[in-house]
C-alpha positions as CSV (number, residue, x, y, z in Angstrom):
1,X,67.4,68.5,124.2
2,X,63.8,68.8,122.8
3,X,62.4,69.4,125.8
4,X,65.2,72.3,126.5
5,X,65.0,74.3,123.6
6,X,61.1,74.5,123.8
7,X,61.4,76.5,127.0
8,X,63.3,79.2,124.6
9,X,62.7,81.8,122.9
10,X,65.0,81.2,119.4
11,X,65.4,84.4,117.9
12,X,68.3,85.5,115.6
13,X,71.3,83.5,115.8
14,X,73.2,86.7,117.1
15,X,70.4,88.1,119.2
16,X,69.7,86.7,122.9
17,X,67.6,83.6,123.2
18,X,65.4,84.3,126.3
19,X,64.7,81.8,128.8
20,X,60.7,81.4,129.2
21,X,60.0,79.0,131.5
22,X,60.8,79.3,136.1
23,X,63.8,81.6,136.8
24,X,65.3,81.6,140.3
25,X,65.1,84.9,142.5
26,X,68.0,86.2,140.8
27,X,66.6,86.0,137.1
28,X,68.4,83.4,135.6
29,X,66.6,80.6,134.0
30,X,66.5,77.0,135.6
31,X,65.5,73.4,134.6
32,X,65.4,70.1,135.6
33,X,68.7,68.0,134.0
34,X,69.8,64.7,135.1
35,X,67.6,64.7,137.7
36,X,69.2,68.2,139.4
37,X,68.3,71.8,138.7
38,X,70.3,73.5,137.2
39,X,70.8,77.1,135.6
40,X,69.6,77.4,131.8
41,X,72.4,78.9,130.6
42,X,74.8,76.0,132.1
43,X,73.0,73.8,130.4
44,X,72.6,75.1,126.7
45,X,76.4,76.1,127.2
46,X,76.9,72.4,128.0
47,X,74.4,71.0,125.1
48,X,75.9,73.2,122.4
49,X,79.4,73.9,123.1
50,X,80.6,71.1,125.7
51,X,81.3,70.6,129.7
52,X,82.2,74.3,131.4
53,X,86.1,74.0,131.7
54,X,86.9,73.2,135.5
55,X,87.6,76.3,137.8
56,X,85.8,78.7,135.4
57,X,81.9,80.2,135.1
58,X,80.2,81.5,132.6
59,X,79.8,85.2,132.0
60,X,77.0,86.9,130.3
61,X,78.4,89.3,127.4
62,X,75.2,90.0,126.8
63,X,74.3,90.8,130.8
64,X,70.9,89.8,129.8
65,X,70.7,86.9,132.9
66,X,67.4,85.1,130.9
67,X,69.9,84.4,127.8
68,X,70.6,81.2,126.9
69,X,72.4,81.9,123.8
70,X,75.7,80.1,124.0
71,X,77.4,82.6,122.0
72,X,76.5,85.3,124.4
73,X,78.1,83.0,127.4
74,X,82.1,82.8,127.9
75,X,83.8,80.9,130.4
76,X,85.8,83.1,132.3
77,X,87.5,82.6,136.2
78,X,85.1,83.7,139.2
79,X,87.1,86.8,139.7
80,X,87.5,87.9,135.8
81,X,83.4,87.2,136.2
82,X,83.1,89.9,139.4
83,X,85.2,92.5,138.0
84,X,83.1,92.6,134.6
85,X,79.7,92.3,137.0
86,X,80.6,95.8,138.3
87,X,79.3,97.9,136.0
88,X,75.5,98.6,135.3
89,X,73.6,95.6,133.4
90,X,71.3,96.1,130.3
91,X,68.5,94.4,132.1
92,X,67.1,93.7,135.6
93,X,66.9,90.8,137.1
94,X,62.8,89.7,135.7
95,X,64.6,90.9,132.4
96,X,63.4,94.2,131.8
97,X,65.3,96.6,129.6
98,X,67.2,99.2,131.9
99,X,66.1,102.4,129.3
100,X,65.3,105.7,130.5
101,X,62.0,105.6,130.6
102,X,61.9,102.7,132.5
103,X,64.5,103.7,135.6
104,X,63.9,105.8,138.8
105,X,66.9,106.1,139.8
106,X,68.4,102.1,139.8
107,X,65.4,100.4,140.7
108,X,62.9,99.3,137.2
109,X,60.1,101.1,137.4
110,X,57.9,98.2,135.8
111,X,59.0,95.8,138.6
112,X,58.3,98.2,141.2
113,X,54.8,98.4,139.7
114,X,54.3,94.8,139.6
115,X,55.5,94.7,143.5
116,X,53.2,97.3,144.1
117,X,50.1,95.8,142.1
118,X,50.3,92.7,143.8
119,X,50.6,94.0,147.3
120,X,47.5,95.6,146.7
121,X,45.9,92.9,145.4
122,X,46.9,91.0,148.3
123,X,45.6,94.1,150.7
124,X,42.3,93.9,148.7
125,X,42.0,90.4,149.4
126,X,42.4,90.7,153.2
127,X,40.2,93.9,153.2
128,X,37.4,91.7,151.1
129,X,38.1,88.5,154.1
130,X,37.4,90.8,156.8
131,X,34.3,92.0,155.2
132,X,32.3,89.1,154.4
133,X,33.7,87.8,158.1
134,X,31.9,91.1,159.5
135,X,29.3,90.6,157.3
136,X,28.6,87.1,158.6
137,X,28.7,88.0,162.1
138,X,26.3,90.8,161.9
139,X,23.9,88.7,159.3
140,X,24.1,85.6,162.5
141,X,23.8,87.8,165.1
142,X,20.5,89.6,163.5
143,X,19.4,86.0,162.8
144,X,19.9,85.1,166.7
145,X,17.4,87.8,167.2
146,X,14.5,86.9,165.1
């Protein structure tokens, strides 16, 4: 349990505890419990309140997906769970706040500048590579030369 709840962000008891350490693709929290991964939420749901009850899932009230604050979590049926899913979520899925200033559109405009920062970092980096290779050749073949 120690190990569980220092991964977490312990705020007010009725504001969203935020998940801090790996999240899958999707943005929901996971860790390592009884040997399995498994999704945050499950398991604080399961430390604090007790086993899920079989045949349901657990909803986010909040919609925040890196919340791990039982209270925000209710076990509801897979469909009841879709049908509330429909409508627009407070955050995307890295957890950023879906406000005005931060939407084009649907998409999160500080993911899309992360994504864009790090594909040109990565372009840099290839750009730089093909350089010093160039650079290499030239400074051998000059050598060859002399």
């Amino acid at each position: 349990m120690k190990r569980f709840w220092s991964k977490v962000e312990l705020t007010g008891l009725y504001s969203c505890w935020e998940w801090l350490a790996s999240k899958q693709n999707m943005g929901y929290g996971l860790f390592s419990y009884d040997g399995t991964m498994k999704l945050a939420h499950r398991v604080a749901y399961t430390l604090v309140l007790g086993p899920i009850p079989k045949g349901l899932v657990l909803d986010h009230l909040c919609r925040n997906k890196t919340c791990v604050n039982p209270l925000h979590l209710e076990a509801v049926t897979q469909k009841e769970n879709v049908r509330r899913g429909n409508r627009i979520t407070k955050y995307c899925p890295a957890g950023h706040a879906r406000t005005p200033d931060n939407l084009r559109g649907y998409d999160c405009k500080r993911c899309r500048y992360e994504q864009c920062k790090a594909q040109y970092k990565r372009d840099r980096e290839k750009i730089n590579a093909r350089r010093r290779e160039l650079y290499y050749q030239r400074k051998t073949a000059f050598e060859d030369r002399l």
